[in-house]
C-alpha positions in Angstrom: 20.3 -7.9 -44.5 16.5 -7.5 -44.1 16.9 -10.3 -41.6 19.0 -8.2 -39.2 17.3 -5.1 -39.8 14.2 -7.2 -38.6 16.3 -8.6 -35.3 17.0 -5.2 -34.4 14.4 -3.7 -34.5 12.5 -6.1 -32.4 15.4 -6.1 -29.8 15.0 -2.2 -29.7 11.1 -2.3 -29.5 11.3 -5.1 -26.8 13.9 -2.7 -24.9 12.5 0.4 -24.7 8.9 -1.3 -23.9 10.9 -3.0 -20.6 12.3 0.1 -19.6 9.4 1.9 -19.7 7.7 -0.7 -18.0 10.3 0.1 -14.6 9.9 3.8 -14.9 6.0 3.5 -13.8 6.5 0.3 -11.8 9.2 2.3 -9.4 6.6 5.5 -9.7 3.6 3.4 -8.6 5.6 2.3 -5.9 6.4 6.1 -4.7 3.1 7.4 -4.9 2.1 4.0 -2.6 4.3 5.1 0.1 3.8 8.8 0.4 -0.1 7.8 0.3 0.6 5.3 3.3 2.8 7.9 5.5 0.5 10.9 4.8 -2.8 9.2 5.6 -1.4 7.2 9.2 -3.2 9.8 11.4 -3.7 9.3 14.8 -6.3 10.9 17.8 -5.4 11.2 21.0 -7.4 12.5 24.4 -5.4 15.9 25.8 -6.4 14.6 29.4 -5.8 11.0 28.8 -3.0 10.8 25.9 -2.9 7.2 26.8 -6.2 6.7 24.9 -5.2 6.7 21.5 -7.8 6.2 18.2 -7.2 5.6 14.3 -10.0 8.0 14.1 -11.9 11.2 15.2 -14.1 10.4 18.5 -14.5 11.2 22.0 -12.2 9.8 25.4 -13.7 7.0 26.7 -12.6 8.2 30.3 -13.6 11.8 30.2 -15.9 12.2 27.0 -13.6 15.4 26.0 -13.1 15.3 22.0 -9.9 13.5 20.9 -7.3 15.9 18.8 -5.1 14.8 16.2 -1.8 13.6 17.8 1.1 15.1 16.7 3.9 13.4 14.7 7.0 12.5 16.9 10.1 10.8 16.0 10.7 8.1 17.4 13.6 6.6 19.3 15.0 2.7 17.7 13.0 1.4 20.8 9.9 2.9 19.9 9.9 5.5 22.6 9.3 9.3 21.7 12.4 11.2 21.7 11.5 14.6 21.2 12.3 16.7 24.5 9.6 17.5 26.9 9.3 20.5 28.3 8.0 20.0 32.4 
C-alpha cells in the first residue's frame, strides 16, 4: 500500500512540475514576439522615402531629418497596399 501511495505521488509531482514547465515556456515565447514586432521601427526621409534607416539620422540626399515611417500592411508580394491618396 505505502508502495503506491509513493508511485502516485511522484507521478503527480512529476506532472504538475511538466505542466508548469509549458505554461512559462509558451509565455516566454509571447513576450519574445510582441518585443520583436513592437521594437521593428523604421526612418524614412519625407523627400526621399526611398532612403530608408533602422535608425534615427539624416537623408543622405537632402540632409532633411528622417521621421519614423509609418506601419503599412503589406500586400503577399510585399508591396504596400494601403490606398494612396494623389
Amino acid at each position: 500500500m505505502k508502495k503506491t501511495i509513493l508511485i502516485l505521488t511522484v507521478a503527480i509531482t512529476g506532472f504538475v512540475i511538466t505542466s508548469c514547465g509549458n505554461k512559462t515556456s509558451e509565455e516566454k515565447k509571447e513576450n519574445v514576439a510582441a518585443t520583436t514586432t513592437s521594437e521593428a521601427k523604421t526612418y524614412t526621409c519625407p523627400m526621399h522615402p526611398e532612403v530608408i534607416s533602422d535608425k534615427p539620422g539624416t537623408c543622405p540626399k537632402c540632409g532633411m531629418d528622417l521621421v519614423e515611417k509609418e506601419n503599412t500592411e503589406m500586400d503577399m508580394n510585399g508591396k504596400d497596399s494601403t490606398m494612396k491618396m494623389k
